[in-house]
C-alpha positions as a Markdown table, in Angstrom:
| # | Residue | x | y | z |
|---|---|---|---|---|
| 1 | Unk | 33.1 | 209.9 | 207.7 |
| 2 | Unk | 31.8 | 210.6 | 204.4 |
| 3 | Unk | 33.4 | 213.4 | 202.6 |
| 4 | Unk | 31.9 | 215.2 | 199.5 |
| 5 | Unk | 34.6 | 217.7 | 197.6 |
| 6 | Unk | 32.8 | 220.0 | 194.8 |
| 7 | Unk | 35.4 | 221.5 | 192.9 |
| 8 | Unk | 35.6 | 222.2 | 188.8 |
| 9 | Unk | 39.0 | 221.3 | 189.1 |
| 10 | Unk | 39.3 | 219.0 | 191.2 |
| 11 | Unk | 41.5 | 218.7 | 193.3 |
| 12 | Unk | 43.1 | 222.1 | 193.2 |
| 13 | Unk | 43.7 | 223.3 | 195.9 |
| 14 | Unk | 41.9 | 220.2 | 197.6 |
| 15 | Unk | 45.1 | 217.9 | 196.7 |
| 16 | Unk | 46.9 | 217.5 | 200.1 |
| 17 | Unk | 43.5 | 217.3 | 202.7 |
| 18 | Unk | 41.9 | 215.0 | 200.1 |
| 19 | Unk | 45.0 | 213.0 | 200.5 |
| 20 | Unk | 45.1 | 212.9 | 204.0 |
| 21 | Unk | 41.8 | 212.0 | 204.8 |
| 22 | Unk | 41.1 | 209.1 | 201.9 |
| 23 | Unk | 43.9 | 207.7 | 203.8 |
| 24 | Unk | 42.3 | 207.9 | 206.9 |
| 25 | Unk | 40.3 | 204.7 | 207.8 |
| 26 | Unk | 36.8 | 204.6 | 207.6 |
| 27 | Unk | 36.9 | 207.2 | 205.1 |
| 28 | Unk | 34.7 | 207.5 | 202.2 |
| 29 | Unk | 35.7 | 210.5 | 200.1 |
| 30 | Unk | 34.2 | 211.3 | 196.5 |
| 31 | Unk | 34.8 | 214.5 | 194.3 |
| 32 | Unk | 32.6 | 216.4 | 192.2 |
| 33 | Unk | 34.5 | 217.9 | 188.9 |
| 34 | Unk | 35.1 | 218.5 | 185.1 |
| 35 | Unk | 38.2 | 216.9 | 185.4 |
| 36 | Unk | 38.6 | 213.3 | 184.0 |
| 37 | Unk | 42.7 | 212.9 | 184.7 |
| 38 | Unk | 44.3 | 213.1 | 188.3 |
| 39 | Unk | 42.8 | 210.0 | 190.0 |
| 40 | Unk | 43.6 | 209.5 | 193.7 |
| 41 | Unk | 44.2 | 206.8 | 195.6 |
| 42 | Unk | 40.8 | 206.2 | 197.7 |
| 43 | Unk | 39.1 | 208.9 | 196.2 |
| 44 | Unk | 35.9 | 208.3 | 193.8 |
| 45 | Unk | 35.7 | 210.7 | 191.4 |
| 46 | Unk | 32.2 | 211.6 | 189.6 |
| 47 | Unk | 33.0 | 213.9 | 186.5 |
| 48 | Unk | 30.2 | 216.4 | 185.2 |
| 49 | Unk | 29.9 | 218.8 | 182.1 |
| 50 | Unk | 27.4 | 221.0 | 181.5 |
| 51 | Unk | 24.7 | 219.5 | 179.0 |
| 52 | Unk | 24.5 | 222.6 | 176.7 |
| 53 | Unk | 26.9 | 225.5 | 175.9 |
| 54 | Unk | 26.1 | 229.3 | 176.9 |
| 55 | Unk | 24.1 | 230.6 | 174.6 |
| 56 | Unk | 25.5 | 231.9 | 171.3 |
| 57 | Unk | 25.0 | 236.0 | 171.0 |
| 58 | Unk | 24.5 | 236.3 | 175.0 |
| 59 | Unk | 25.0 | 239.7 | 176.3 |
| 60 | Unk | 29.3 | 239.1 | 177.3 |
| 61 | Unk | 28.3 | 240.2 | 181.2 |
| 62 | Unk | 25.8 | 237.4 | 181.5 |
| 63 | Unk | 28.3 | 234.8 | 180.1 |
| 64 | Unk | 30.0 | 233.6 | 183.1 |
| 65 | Unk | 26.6 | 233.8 | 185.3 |
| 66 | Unk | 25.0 | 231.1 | 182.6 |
| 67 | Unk | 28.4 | 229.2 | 182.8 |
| 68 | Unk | 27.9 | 229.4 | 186.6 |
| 69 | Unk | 24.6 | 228.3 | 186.5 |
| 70 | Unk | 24.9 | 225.7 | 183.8 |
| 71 | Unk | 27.5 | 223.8 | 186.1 |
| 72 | Unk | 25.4 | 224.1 | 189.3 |
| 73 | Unk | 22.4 | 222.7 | 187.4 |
| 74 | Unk | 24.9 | 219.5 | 186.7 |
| 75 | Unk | 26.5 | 219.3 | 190.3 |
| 76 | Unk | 23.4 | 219.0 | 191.8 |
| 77 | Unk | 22.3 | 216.2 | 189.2 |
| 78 | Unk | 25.5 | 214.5 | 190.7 |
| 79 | Unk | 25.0 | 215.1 | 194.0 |
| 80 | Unk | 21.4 | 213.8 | 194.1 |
| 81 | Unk | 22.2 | 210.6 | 192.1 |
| 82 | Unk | 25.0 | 210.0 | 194.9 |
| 83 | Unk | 22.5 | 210.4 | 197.4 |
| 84 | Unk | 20.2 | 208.1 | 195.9 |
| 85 | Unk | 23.3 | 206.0 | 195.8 |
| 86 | Unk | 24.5 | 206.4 | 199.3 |
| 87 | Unk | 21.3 | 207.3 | 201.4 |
| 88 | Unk | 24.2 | 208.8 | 204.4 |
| 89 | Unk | 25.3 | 211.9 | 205.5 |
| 90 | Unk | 27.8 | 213.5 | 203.9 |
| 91 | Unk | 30.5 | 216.7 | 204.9 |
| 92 | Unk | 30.6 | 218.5 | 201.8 |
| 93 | Unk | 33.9 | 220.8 | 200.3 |
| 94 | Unk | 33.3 | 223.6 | 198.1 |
| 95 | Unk | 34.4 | 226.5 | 196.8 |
């Protein structure tokens, strides 16, 4: 099974399952994150950041919806280079 986790921090709260199954055989499991540090064992990590900062002088209400928005713009960059990569079916993890 292939096995996609999304996660900015990766792993979170994604340690233990992410564990368990990248020691399962047959198992291909990749992660999605900011996070360089905490490699696991089996697991393929693809690390993202966003490739501009929120905009200066933004309106402080819209500045977590650009941050949202500047990270799913990235994710998805990843994601569709993985599947361009690895043209199979993947169960994906997300919060």
């Amino acid at each position: 099974m292939n096995i996609l986790f999304v996660h900015q921090n990766f792993p979170g709260q994604y340690l233990q399952l992410a564990r368990h199954l990248a020691a399962q055989p047959g198992n291909r499991v990749v992660s999605i994150s900011q996070r360089k540090d905490d490699d696991l064992r089996g697991v393929r990590k693809i690390v993202y950041h966003p490739q501009r900062k929120i905009t200066p002088h933004l309106h402080h209400y819209l500045t977590g919806i650009e941050a949202g928005i500047l990270n799913a713009q990235e994710v998805a960059r990843a994601a569709d280079r993985l599947k361009k990569r690895c043209s199979m079916n993947w169960v994906t993890v997300s919060t």
